[in-house]
C-alpha positions in Angstrom: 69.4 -8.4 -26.9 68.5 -6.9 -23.6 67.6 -8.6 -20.7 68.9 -11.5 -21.8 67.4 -14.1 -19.2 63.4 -13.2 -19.9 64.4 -13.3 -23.3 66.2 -16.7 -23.7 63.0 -17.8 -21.3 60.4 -17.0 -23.7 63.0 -18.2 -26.7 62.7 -21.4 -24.7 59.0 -21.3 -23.9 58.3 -20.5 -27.8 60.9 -23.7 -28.8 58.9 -26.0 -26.8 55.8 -25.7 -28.9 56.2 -27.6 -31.6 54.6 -25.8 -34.2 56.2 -23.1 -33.3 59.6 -24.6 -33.3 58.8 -25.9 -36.9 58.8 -22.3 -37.9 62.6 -21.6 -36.8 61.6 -17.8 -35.6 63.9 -16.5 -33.3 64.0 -13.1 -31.3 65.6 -10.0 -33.3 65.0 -7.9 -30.6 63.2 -6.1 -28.0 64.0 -2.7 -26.2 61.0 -2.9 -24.1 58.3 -1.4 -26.0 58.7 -3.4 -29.1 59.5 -7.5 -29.7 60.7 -8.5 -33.3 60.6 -12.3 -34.3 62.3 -13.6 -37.5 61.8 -16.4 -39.4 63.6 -17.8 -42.6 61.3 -17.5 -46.0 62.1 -20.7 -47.4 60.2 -22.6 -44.5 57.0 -19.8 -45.1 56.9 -20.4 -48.7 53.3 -20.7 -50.4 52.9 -21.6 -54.3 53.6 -17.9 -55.7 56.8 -18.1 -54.1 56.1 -15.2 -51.4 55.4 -15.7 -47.6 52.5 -17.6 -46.5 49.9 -15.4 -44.6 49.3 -18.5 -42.7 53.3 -17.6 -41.2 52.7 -14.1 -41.3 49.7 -14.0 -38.8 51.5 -16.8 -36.4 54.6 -14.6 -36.6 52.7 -11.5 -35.4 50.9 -13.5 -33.2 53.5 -15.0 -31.5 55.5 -11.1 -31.3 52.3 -10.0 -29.6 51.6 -12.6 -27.3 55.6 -12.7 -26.2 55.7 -9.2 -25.4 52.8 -9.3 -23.5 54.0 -11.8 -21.5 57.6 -10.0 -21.1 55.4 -7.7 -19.6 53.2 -9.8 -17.1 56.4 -11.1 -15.6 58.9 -7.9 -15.6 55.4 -6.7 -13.2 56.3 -9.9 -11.0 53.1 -11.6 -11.8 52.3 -15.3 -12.5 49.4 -15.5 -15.3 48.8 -17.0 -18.5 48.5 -15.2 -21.7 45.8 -16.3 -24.3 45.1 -14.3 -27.7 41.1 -13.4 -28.1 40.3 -11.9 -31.5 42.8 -10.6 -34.0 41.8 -8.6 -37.1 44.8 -8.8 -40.1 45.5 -7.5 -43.4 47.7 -8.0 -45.9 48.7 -5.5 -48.0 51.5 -6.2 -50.2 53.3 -10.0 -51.0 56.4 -10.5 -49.0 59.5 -12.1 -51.0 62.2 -11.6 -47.6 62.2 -13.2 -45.0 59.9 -12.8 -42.3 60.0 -10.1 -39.5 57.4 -9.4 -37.2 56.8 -6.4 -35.1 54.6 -5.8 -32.1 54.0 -3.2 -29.6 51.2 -2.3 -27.6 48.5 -0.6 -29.4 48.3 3.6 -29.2 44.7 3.5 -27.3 46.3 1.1 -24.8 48.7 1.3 -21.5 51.0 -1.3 -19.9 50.5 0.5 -17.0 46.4 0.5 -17.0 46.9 -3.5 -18.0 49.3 -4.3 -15.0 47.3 -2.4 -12.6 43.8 -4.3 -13.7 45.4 -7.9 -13.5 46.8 -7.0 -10.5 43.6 -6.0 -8.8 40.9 -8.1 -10.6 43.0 -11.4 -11.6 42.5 -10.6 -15.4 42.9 -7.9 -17.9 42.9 -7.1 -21.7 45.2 -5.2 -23.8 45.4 -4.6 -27.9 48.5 -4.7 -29.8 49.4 -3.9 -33.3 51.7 -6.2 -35.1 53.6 -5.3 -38.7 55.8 -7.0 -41.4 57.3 -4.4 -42.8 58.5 -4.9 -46.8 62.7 -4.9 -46.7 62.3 -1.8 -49.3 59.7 0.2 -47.1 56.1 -0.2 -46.7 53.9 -2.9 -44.9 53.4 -6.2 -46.4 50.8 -7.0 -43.4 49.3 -6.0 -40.2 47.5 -7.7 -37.0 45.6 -5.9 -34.7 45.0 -8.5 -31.9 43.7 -8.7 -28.6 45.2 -10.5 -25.7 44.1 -11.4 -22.1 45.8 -12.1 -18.9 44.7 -14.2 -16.5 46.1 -15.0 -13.0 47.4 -18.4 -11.9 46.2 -19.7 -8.8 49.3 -19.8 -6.0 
């Protein structure tokens, strides 16, 4: 994984949450545009024997809401990062473990994001989460917007 220290940090930060930590996700990767969590089926289960969309949103959740914070601090800045509104769908049943996607949404810029925390204390972004199938296709999407907002020094 690259840039190993933010990473293990965020690892850290997700491991201390204990619902989170009950999931056993870990990081697959990220390369800066893109963060990808995993997370064993057999703890996701629901009765059909497929992956709980309970997991699946979390898991996209989570993928958003680290890289966005990856982001906040590569820019230097000290804020927190809360999730306000998130629109999923699930398409298809997922019998694989679980692996979440998320990069920042097409209509949106890290850049434009950055730049308004840094000048007004708080901005908003959209990202766009997926679990893809293991034999192509999506099982389910997230659409989710997150805010930023400054810490007080």
């Amino acid at each position: 994984m690259q840039d190993q220290p933010a990473l293990r940090a965020l690892d850290a930060h997700y491991q201390a949450m204990p619902p989170v930590a009950a999931m056993q996700l870990r990081i697959a990767g990220h390369d800066g545009d893109t963060l990808t969590l995993e997370a064993p089926l057999a703890l996701h289960v629901n009765d059909k024997g497929c992956a709980f969309g309970g997991s699946l949103v979390s898991l996209m959740t989570l993928a958003s809401w680290g890289l966005v914070t990856l982001h906040v601090q590569q820019a230097g800045l000290d804020a927190d990062v809360f999730v306000a509104d998130s629109e999923v769908r699930y398409l298809a049943p997922l019998f694989a473990d679980l692996r979440a996607q998320a990069r920042i949404a097409e209509d949106s810029a890290w850049g434009d994001f950055i730049a308004t925390l840094r000048e007004r204390g708080r901005a908003r972004t959209t990202l766009v989460a997926t679990v893809p199938l293991p034999d192509g296709g999506v099982a389910t999407t997230l659409r989710a917007r997150y805010v930023a907002i400054a810490r007080k020094p």
